[in-house]
C-alpha positions as CSV (number, residue, x, y, z in Angstrom):
1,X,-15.1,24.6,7.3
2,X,-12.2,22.1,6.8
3,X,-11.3,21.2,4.0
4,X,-9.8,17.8,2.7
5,X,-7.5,17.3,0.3
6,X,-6.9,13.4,-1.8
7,X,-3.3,12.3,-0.4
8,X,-2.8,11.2,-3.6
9,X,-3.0,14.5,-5.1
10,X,-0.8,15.6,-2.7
11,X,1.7,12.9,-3.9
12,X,1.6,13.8,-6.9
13,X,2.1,17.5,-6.9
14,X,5.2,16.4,-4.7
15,X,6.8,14.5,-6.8
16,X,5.8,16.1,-10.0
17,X,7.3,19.8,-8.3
18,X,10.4,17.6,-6.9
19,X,14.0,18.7,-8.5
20,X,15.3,16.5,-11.5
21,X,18.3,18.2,-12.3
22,X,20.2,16.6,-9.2
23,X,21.5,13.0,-9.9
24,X,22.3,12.3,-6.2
25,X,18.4,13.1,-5.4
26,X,15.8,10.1,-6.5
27,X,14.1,12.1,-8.9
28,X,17.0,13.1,-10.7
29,X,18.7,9.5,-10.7
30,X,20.0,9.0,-14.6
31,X,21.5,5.2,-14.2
32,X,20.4,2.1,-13.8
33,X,19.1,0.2,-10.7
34,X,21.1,-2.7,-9.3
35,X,20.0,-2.6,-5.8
36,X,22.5,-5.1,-3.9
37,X,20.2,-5.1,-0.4
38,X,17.1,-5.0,0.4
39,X,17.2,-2.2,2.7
40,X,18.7,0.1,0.7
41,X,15.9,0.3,-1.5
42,X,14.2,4.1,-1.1
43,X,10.9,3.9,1.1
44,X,8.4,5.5,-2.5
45,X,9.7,2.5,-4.6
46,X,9.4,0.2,-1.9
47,X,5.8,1.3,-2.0
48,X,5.2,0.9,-5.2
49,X,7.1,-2.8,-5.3
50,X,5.0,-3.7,-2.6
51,X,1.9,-3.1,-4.8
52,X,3.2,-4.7,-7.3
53,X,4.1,-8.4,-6.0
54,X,1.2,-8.0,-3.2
55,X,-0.6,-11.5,-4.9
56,X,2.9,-13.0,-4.1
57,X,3.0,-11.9,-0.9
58,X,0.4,-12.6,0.5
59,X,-0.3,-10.8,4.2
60,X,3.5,-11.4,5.0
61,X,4.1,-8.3,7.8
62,X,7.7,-8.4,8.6
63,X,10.8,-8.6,6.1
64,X,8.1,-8.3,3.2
65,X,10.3,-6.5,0.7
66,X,12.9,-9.5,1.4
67,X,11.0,-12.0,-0.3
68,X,11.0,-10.6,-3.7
69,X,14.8,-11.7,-5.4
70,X,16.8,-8.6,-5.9
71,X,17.5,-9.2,-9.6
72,X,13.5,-8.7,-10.0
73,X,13.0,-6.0,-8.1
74,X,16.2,-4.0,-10.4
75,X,14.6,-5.7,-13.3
76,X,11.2,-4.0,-12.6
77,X,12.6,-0.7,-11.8
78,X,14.7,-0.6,-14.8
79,X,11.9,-1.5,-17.2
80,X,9.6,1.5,-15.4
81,X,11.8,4.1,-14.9
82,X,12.8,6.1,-18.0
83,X,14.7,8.5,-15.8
84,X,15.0,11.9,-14.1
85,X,11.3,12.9,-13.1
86,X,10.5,9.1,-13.4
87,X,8.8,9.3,-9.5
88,X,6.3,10.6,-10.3
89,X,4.9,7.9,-12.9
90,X,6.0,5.8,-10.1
91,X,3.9,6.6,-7.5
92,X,0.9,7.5,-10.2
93,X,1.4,3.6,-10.9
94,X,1.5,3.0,-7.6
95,X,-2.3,4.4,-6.7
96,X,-3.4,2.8,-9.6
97,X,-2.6,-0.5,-8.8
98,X,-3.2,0.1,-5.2
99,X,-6.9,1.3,-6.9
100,X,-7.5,-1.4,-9.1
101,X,-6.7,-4.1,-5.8
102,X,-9.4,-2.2,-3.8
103,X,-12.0,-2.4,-6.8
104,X,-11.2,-6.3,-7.4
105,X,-11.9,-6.7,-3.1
106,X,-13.6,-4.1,-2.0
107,X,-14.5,-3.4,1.7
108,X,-17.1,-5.3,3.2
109,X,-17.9,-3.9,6.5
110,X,-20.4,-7.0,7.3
111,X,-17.1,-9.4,6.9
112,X,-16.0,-7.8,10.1
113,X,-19.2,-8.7,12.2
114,X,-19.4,-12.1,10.4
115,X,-20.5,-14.9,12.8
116,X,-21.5,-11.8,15.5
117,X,-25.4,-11.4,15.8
118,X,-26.5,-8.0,16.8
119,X,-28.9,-7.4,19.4
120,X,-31.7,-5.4,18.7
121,X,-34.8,-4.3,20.9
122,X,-36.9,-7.5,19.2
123,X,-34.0,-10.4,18.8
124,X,-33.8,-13.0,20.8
125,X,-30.2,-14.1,21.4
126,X,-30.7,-16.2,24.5
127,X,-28.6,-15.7,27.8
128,X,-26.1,-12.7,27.7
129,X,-22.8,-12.5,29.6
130,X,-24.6,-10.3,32.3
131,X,-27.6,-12.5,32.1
132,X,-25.1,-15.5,33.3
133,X,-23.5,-13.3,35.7
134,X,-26.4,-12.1,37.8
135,X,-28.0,-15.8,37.9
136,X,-24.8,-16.9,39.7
């Protein structure tokens, strides 16, 4: 039998294992942030930026992270991070809020067939596709 482990269980034993001691690692950073681009922001705080300012941005796909000014993003981080082995209260914030978004709009699997009527053996959903077709 297979057996399944939560991913974010898996994140957490990562970063809660991951050195501390080094200063040039993420874990281990002792400073403060002052992030002067965008892209050099590392891809688990990204993450965890992105969950918080998701009611600011909407459904925005591409250059997301670039919508959020720099100085808040480096204000944020400071005010969270309490340094070396800081990640993984990160990323445990992260699931939470990601969490606490899927509680406040859960999944609704009859939004995706909204508008679509399903046949069945008894309905009675006038002329079908093939229907048109073969009468032709």
């Amino acid at each position: 039998m297979k057996q399944v482990t939560d991913p974010s269980s898996l994140a957490f034993k990562f970063w809660d294992n991951y050195p501390t001691d080094n200063p040039f690692l993420l874990n281990g950073f002792t400073g403060t942030f002052a992030f002067s681009e965008h892209l050099l922001i590392p891809e688990a705080l990204t993450e965890f930026l992105l969950e918080f300012f998701r009611t600011r941005l909407g459904e925005r796909r591409s250059n997301h992270i670039k919508a959020i000014p720099l100085n808040e993003i480096n204000d944020l981080l400071n005010e969270v991070w309490e340094g070396p082995g800081s990640m993984s209260k990160v990323v445990r914030m992260t699931y939470e809020l990601k969490a606490n978004r899927l509680l406040e709009t859960p999944v609704d699997s009859k939004s995706a067939l909204k508008g679509y009527e399903a046949p069945t053996f008894e309905s009675n959903l006038d002329q079908t596709v093939v229907d048109r077709i073969e009468k032709s």
